[in-house]
The first five atom37 places (N, CA, C, CB, O) and aatype in JSON, in Angstrom:
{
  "aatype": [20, 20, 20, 20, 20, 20, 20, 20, 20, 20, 20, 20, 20, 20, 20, 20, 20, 20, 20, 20, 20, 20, 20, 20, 20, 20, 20, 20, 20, 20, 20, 20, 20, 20, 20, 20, 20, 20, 20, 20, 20, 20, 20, 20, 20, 20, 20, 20, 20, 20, 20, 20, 20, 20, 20, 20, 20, 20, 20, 20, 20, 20, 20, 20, 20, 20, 20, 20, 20, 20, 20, 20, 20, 20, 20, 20, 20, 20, 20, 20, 20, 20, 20, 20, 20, 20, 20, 20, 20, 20, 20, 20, 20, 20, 20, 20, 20, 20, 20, 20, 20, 20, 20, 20, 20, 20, 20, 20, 20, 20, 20, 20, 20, 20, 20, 20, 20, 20, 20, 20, 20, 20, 20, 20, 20, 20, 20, 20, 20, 20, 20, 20, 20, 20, 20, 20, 20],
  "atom_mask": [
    [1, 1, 1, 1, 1],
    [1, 1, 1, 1, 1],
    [1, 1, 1, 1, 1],
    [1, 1, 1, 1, 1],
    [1, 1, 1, 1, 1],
    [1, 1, 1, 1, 1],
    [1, 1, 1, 1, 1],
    [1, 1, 1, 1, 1],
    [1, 1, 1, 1, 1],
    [1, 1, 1, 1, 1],
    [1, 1, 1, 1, 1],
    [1, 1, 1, 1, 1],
    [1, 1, 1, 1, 1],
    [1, 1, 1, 1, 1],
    [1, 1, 1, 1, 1],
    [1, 1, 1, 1, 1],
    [1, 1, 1, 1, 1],
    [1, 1, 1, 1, 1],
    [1, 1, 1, 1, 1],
    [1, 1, 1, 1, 1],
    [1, 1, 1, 1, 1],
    [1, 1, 1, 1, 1],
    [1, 1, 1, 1, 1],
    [1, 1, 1, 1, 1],
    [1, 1, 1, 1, 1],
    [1, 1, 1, 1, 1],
    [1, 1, 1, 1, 1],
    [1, 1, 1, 1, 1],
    [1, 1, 1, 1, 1],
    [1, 1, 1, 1, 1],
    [1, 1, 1, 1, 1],
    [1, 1, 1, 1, 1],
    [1, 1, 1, 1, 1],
    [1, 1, 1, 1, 1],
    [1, 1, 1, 1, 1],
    [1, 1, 1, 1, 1],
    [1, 1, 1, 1, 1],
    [1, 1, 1, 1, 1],
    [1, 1, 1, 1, 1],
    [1, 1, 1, 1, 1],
    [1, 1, 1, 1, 1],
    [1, 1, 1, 1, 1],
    [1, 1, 1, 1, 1],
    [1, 1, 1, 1, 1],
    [1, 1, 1, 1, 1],
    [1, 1, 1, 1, 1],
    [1, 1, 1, 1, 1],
    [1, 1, 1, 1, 1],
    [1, 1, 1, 1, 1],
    [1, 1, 1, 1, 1],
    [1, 1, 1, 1, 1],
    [1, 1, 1, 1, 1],
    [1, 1, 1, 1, 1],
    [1, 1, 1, 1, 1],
    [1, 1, 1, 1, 1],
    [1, 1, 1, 1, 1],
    [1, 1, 1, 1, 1],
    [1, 1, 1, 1, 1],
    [1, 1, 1, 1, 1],
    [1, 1, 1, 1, 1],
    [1, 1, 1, 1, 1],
    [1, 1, 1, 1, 1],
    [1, 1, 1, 1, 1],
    [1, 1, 1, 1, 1],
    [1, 1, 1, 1, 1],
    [1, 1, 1, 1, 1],
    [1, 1, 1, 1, 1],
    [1, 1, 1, 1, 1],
    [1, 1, 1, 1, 1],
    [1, 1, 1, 1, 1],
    [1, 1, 1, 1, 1],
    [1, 1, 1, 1, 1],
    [1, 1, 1, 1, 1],
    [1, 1, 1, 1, 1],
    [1, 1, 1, 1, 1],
    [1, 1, 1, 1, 1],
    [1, 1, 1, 1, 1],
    [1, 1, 1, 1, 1],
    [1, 1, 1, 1, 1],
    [1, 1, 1, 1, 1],
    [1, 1, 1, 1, 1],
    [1, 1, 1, 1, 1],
    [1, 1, 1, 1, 1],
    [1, 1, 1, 1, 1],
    [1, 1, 1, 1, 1],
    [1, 1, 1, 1, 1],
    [1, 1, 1, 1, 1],
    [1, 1, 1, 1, 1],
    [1, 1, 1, 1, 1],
    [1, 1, 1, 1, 1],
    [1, 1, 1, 1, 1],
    [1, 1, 1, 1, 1],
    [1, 1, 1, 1, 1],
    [1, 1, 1, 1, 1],
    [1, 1, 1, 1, 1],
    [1, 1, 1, 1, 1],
    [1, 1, 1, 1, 1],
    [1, 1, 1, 1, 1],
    [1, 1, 1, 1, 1],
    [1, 1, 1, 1, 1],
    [1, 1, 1, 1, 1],
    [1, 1, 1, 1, 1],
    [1, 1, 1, 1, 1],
    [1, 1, 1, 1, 1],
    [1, 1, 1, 1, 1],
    [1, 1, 1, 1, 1],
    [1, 1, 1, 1, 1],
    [1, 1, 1, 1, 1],
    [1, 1, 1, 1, 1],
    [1, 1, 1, 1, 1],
    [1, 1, 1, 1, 1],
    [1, 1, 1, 1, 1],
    [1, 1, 1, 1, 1],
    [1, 1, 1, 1, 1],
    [1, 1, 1, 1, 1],
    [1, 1, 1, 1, 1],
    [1, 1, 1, 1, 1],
    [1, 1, 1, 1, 1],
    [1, 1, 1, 1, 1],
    [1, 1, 1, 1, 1],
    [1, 1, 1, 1, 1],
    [1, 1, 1, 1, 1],
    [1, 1, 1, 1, 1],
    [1, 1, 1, 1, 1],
    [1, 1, 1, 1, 1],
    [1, 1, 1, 1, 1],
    [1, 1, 1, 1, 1],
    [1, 1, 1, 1, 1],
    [1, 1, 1, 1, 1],
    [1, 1, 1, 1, 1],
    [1, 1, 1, 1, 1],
    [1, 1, 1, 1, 1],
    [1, 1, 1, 1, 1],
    [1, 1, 1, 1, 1],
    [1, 1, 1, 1, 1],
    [1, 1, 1, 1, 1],
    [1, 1, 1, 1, 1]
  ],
  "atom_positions": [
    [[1.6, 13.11, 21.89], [2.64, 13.69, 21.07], [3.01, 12.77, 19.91], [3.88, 13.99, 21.92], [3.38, 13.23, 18.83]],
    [[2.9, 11.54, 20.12], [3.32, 10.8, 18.66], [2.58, 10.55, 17.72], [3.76, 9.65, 18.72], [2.88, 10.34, 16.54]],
    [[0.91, 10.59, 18.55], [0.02, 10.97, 17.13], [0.48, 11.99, 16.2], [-1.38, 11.49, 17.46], [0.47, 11.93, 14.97]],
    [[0.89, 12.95, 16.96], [1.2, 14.2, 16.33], [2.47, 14.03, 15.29], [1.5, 15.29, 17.48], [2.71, 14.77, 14.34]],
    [[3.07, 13.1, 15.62], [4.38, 12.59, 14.76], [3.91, 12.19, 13.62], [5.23, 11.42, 15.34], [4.25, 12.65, 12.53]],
    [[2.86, 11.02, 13.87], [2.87, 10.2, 12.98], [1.51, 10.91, 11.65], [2.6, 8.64, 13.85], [1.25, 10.42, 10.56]],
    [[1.02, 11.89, 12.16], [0.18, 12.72, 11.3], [0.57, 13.69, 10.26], [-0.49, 13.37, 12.03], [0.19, 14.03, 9.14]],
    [[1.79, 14.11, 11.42], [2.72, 14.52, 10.15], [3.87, 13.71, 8.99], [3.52, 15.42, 10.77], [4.29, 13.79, 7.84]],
    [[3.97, 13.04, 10.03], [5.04, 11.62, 8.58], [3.95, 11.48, 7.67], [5.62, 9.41, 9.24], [4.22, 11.24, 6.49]],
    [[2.37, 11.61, 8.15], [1.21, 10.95, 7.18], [1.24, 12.03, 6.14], [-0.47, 10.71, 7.9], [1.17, 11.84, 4.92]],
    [[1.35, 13.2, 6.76], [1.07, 14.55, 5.34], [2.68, 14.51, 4.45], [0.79, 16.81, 6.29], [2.66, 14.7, 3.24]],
    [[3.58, 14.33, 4.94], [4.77, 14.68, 4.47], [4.65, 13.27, 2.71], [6.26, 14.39, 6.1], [4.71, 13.29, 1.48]],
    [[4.42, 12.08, 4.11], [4.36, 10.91, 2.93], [3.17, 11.41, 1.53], [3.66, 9.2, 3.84], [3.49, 11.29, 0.35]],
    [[1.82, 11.96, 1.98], [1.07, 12.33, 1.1], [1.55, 13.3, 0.07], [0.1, 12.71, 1.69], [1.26, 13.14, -1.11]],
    [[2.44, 14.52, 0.57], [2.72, 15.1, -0.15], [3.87, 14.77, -1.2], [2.76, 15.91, 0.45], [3.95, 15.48, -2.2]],
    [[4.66, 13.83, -1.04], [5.44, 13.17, -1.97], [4.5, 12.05, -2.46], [6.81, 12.68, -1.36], [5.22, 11.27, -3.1]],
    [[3.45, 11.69, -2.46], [2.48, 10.99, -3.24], [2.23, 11.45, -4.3], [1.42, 10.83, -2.75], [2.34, 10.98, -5.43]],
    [[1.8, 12.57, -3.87], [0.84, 13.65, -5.11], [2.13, 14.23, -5.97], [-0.28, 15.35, -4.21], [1.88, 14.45, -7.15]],
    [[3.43, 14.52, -5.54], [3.47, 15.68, -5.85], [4.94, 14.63, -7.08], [3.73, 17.15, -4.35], [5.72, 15.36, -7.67]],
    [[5.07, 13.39, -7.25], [5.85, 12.77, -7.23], [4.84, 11.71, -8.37], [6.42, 12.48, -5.77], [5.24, 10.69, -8.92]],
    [[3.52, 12.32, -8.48], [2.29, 11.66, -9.24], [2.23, 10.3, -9.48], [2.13, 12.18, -10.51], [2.01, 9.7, -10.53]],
    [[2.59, 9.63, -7.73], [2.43, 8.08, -7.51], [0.85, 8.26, -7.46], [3.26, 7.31, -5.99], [0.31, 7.16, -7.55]],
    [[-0.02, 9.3, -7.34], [-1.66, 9.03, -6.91], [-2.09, 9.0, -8.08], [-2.55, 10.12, -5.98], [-3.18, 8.48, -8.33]],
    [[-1.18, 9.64, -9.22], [-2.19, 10.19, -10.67], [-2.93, 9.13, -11.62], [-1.16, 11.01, -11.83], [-2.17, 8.44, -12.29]],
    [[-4.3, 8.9, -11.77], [-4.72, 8.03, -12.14], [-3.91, 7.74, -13.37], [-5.97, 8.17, -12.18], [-3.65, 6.57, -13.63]],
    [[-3.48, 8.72, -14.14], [-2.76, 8.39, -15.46], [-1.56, 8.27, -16.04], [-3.02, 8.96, -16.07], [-1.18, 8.1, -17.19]],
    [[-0.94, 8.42, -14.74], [0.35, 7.15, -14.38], [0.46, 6.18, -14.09], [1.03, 7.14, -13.68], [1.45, 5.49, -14.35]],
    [[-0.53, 5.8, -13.45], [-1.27, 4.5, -13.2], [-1.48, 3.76, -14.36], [-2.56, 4.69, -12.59], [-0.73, 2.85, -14.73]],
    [[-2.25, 4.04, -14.81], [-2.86, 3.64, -16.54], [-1.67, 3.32, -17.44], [-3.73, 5.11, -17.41], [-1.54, 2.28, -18.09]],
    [[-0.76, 4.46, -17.39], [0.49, 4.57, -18.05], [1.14, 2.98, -17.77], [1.43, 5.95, -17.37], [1.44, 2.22, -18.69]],
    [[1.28, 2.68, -16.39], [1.94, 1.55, -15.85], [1.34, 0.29, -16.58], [1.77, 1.51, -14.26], [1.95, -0.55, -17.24]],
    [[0.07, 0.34, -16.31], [-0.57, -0.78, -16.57], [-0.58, -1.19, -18.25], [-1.96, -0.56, -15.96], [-0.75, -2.33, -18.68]],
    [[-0.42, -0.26, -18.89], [-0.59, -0.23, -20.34], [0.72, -0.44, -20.9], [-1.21, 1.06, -20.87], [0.87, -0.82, -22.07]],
    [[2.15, -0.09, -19.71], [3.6, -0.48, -20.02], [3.85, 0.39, -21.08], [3.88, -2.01, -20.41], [4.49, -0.05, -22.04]],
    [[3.42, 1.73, -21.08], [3.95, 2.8, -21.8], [4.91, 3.72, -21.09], [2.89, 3.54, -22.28], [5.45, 4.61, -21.76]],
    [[5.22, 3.59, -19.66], [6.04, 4.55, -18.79], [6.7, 3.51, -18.14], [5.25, 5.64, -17.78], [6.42, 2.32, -18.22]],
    [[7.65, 4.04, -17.45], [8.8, 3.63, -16.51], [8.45, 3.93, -14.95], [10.18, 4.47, -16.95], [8.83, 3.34, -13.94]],
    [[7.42, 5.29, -15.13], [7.72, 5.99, -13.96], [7.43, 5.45, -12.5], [7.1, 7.13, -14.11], [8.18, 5.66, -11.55]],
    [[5.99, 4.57, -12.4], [5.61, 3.94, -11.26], [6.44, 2.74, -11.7], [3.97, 3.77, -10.95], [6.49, 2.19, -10.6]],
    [[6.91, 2.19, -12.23], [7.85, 0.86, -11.67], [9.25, 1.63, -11.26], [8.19, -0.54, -13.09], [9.79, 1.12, -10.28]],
    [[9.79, 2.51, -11.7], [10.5, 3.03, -10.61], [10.63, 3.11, -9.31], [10.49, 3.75, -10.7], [11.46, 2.83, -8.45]],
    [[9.18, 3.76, -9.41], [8.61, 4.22, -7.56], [8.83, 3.09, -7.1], [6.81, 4.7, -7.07], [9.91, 2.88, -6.54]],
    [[7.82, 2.05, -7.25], [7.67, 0.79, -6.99], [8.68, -0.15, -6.46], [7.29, 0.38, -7.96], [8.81, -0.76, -5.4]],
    [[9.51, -0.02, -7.82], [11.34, -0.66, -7.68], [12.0, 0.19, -6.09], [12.7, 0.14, -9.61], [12.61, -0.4, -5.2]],
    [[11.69, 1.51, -6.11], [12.57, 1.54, -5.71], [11.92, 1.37, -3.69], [13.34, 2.84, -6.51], [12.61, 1.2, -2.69]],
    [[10.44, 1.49, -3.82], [10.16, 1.29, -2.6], [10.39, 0.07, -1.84], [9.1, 1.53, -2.56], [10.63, -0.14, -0.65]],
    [[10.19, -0.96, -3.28], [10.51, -2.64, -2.99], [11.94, -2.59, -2.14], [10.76, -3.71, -4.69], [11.95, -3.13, -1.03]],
    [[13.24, -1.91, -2.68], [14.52, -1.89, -2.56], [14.93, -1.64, -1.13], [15.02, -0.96, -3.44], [15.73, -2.3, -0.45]],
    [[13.92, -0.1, -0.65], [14.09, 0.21, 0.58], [13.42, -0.83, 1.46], [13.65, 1.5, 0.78], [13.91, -1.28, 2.5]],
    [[12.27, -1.15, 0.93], [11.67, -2.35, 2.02], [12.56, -3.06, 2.53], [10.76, -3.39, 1.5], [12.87, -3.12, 3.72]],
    [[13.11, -3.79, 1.42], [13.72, -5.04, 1.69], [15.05, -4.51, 2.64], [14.12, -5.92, 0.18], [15.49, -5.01, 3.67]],
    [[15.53, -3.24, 1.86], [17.02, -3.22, 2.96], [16.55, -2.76, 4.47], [18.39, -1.84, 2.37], [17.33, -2.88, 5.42]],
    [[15.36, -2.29, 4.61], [14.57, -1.81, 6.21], [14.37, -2.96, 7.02], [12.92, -1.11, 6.1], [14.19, -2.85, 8.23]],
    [[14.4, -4.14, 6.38], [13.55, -5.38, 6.77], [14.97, -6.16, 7.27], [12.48, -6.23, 5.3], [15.15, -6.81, 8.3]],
    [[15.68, -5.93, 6.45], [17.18, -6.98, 6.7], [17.6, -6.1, 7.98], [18.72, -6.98, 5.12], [17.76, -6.75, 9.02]],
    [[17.85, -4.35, 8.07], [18.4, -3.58, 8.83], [17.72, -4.07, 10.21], [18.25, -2.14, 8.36], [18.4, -4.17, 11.22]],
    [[16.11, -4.41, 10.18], [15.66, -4.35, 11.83], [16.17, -5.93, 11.96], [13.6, -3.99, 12.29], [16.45, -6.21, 13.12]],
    [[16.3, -6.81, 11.17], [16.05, -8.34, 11.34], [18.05, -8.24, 12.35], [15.73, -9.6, 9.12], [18.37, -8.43, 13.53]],
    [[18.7, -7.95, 11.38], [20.53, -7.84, 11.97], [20.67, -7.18, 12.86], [21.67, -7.23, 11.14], [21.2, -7.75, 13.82]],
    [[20.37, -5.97, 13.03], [20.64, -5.05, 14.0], [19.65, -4.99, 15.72], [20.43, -3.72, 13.08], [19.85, -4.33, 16.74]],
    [[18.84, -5.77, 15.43], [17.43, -5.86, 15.94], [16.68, -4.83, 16.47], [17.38, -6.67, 16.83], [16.22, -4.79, 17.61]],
    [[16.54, -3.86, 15.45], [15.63, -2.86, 15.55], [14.7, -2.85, 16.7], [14.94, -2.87, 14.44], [14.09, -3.91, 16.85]],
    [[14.35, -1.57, 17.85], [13.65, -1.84, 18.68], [12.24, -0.39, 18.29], [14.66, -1.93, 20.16], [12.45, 0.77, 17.95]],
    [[11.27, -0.89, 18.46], [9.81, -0.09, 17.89], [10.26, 1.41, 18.79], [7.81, -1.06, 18.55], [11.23, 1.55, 19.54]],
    [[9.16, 2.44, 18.41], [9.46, 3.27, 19.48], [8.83, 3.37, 20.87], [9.35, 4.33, 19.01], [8.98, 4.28, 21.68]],
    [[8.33, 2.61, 20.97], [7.44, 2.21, 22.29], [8.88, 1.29, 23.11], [5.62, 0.95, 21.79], [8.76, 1.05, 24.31]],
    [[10.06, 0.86, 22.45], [11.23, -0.1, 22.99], [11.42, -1.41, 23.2], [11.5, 0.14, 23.95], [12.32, -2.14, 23.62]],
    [[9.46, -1.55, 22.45], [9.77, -3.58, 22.26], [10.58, -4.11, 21.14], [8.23, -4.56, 21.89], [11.26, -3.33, 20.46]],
    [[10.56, -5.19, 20.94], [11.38, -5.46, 19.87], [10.61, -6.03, 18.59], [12.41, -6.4, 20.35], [9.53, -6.62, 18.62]],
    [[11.2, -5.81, 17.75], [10.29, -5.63, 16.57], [10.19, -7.13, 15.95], [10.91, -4.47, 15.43], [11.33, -7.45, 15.6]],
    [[9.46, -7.96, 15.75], [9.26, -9.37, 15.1], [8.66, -9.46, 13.79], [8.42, -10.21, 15.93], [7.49, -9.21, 13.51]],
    [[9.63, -9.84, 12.99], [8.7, -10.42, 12.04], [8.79, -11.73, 11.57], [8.68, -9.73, 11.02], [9.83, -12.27, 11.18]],
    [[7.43, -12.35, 11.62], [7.53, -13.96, 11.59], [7.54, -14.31, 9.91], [6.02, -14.78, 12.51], [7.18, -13.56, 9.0]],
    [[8.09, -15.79, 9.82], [8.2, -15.87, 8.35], [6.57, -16.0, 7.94], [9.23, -17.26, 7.8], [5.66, -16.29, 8.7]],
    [[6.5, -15.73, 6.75], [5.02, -16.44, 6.12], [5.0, -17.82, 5.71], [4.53, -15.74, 4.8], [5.97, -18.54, 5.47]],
    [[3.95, -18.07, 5.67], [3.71, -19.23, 4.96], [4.05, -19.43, 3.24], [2.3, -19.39, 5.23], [3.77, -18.49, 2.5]],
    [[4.63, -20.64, 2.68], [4.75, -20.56, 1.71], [3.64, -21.38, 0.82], [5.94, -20.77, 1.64], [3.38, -22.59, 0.81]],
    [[3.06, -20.25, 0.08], [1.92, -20.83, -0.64], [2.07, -19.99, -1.97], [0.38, -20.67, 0.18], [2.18, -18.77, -2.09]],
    [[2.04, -20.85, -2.83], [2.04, -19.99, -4.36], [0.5, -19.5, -4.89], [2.7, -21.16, -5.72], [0.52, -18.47, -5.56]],
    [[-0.74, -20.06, -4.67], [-1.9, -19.75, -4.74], [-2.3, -18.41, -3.68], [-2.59, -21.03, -4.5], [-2.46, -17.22, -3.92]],
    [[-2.35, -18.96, -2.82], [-2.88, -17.4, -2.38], [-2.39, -15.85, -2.45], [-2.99, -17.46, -1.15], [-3.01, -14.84, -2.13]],
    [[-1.06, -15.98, -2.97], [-0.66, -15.05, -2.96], [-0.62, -14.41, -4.57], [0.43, -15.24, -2.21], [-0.3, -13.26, -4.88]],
    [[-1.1, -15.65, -5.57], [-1.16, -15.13, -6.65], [-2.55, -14.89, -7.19], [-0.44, -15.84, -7.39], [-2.82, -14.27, -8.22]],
    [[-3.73, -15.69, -6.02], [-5.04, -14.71, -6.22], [-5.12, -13.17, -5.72], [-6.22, -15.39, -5.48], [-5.47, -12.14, -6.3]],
    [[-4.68, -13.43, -4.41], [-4.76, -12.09, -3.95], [-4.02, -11.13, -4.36], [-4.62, -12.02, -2.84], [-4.18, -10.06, -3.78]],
    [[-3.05, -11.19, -5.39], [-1.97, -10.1, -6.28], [-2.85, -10.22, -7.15], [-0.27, -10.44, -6.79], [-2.94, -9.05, -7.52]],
    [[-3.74, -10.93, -7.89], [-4.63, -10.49, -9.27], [-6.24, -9.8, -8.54], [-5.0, -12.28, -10.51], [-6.88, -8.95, -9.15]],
    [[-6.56, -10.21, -7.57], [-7.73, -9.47, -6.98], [-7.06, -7.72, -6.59], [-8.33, -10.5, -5.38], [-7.75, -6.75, -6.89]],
    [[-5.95, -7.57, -6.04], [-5.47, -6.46, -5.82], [-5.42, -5.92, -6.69], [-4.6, -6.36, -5.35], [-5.87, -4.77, -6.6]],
    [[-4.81, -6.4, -8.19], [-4.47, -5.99, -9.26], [-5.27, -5.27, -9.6], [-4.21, -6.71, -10.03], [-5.16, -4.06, -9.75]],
    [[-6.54, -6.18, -9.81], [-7.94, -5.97, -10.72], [-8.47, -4.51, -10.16], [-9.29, -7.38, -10.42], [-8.73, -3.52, -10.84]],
    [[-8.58, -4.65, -8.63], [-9.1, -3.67, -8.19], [-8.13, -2.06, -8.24], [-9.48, -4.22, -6.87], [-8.62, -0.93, -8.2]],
    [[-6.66, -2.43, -8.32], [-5.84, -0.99, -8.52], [-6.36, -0.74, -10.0], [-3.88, -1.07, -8.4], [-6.8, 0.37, -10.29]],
    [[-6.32, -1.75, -10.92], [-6.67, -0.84, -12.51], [-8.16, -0.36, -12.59], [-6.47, -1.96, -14.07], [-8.67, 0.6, -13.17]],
    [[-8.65, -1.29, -11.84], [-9.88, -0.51, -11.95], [-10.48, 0.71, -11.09], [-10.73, -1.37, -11.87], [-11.54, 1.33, -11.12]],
    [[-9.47, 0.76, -10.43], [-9.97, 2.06, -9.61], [-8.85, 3.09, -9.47], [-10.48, 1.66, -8.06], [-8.87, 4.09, -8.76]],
    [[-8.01, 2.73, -10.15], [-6.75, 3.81, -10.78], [-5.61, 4.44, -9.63], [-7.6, 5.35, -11.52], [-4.69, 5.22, -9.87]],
    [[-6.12, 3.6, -7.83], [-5.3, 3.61, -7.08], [-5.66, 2.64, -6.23], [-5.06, 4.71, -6.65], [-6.79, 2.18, -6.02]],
    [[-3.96, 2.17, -5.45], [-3.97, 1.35, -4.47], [-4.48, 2.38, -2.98], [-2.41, 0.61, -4.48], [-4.74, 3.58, -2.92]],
    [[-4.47, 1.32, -1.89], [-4.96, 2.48, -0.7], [-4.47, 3.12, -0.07], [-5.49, 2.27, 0.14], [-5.04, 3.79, 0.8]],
    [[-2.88, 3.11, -0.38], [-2.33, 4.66, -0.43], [-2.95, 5.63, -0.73], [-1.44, 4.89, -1.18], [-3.57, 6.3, 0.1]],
    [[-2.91, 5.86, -1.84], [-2.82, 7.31, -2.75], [-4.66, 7.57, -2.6], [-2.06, 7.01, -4.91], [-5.23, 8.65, -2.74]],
    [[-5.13, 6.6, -2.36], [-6.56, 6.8, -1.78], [-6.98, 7.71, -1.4], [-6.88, 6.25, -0.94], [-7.91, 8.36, -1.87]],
    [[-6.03, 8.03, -0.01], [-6.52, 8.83, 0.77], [-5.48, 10.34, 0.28], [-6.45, 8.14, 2.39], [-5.73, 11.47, 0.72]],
    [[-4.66, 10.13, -0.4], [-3.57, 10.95, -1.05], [-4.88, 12.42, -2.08], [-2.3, 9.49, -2.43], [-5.11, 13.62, -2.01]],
    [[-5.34, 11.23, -2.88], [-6.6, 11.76, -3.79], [-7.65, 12.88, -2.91], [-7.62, 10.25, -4.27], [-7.79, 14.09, -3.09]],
    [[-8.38, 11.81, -1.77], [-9.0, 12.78, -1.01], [-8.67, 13.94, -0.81], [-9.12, 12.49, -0.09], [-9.23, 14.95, -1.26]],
    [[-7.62, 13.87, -0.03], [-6.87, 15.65, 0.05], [-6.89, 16.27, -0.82], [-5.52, 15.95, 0.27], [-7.26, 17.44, -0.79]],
    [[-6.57, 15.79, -1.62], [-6.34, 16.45, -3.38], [-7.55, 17.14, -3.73], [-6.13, 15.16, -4.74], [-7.46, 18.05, -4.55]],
    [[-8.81, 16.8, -3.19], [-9.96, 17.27, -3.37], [-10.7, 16.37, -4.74], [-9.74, 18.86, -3.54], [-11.55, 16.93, -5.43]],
    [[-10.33, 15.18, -4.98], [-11.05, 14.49, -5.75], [-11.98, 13.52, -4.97], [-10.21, 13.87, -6.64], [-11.85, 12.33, -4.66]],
    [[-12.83, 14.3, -4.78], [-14.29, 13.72, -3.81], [-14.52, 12.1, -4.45], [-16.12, 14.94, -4.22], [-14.14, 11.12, -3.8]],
    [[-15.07, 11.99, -5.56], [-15.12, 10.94, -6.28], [-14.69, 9.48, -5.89], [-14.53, 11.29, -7.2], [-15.32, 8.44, -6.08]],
    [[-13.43, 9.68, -5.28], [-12.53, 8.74, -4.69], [-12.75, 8.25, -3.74], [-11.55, 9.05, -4.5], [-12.0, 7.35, -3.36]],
    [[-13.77, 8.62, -3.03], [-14.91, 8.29, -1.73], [-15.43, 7.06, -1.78], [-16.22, 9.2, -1.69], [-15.54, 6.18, -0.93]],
    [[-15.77, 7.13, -3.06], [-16.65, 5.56, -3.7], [-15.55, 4.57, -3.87], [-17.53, 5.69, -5.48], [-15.84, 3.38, -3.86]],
    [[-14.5, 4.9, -4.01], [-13.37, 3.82, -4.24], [-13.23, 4.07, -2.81], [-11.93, 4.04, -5.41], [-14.43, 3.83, -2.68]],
    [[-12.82, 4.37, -1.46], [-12.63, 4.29, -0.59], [-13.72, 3.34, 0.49], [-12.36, 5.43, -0.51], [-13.43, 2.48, 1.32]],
    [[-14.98, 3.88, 0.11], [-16.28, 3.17, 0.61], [-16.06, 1.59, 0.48], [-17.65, 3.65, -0.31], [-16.21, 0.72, 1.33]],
    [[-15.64, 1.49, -0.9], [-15.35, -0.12, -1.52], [-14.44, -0.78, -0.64], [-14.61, -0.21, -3.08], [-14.53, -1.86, -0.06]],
    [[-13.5, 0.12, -0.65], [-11.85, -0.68, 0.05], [-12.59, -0.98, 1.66], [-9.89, 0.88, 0.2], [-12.69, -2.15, 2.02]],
    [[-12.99, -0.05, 2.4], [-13.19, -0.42, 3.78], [-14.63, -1.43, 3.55], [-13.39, 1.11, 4.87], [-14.94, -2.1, 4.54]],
    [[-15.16, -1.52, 2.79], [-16.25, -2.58, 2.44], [-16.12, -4.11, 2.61], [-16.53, -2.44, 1.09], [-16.48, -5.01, 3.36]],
    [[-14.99, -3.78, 0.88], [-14.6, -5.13, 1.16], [-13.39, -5.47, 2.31], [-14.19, -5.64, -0.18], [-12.99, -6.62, 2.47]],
    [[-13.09, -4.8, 2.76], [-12.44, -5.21, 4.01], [-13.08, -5.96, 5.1], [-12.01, -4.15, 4.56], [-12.56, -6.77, 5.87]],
    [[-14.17, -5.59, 5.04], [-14.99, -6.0, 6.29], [-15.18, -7.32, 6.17], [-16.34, -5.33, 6.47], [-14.97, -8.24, 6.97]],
    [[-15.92, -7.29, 4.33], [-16.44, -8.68, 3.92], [-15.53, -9.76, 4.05], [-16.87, -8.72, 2.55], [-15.95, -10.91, 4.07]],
    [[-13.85, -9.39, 4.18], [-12.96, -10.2, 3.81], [-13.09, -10.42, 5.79], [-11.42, -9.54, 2.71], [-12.88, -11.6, 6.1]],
    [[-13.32, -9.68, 6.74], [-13.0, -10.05, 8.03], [-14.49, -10.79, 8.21], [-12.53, -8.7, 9.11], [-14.46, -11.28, 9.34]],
    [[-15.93, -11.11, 7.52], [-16.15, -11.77, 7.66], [-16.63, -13.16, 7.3], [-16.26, -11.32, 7.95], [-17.52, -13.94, 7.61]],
    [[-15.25, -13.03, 6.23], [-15.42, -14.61, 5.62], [-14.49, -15.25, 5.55], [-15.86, -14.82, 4.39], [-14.49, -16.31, 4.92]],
    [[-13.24, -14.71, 6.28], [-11.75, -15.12, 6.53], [-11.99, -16.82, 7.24], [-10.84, -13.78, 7.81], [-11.22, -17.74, 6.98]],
    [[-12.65, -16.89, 7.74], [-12.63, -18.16, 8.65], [-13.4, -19.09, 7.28], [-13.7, -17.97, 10.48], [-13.07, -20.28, 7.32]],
    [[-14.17, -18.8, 6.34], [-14.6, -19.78, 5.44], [-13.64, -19.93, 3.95], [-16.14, -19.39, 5.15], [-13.87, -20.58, 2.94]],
    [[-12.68, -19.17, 4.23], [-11.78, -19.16, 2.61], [-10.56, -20.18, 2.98], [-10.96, -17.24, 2.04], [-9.96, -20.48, 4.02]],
    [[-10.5, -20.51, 1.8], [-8.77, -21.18, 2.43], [-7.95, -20.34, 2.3], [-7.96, -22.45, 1.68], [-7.92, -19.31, 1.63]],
    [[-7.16, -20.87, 3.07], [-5.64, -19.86, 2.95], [-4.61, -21.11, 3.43], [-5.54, -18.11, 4.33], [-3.4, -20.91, 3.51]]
  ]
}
């Protein structure tokens, strides 16, 4: 039954993807080129909820729905890795006109195309699980 939950939070979230044109390659573009407002909105305002979701489970101590308790450990503080891996992310959202959200947002959408940007993402995913032990971090 909670697959079933969480398949639908997945379509509901998709459909405010698309329909809200966080997937549209040319809002995207728009962003990157700093001719629109509209995805740093989104953005702003998802950052906003994060952060107040994150303080809400940390005070209140949020319990998962399974009834464990929810942890989140601090990170490490490193100014390099996090500012390669925000320009490798970068590189790869402008150049492929979505993050891996709206990825799979696109698919539905029926833009087949987006397959090849998807192929990539679970690609280099792999490559990154098998060279994690030789990179620094």
């Amino acid at each position: 039954m909670k697959q079933i939950l969480f398949i639908l939070i997945g379509f509901i979230f998709g459909i405010i993807m698309y329909k809200s044109e966080a997937a549209s390659w040319f809002r995207i573009y728009e962003m990157f080129q700093f001719q629109s407002f509209h995805m740093y909105g989104i953005i702003g305002t998802a950052l906003a909820f994060g952060v107040l979701f994150v303080q809400m489970i940390k005070r209140y101590k949020i319990k998962s729905f399974d009834g464990k308790p929810i942890v989140i450990l601090p990170k490490e503080k490193s100014f390099s890795r996090y500012m390669i891996g925000g320009i490798i992310f970068g590189l790869g959202w402008a150049l492929a006109g979505a993050c891996p959200g709206p990825i799979f947002v696109l698919i539905g959408a029926g833009y087949l195309p987006i397959l090849i940007v998807l192929f990539a993402a679970v690609f280099g995913t792999f490559l990154y699980g098998l060279l994690k032990d030789k990179l620094p971090h």
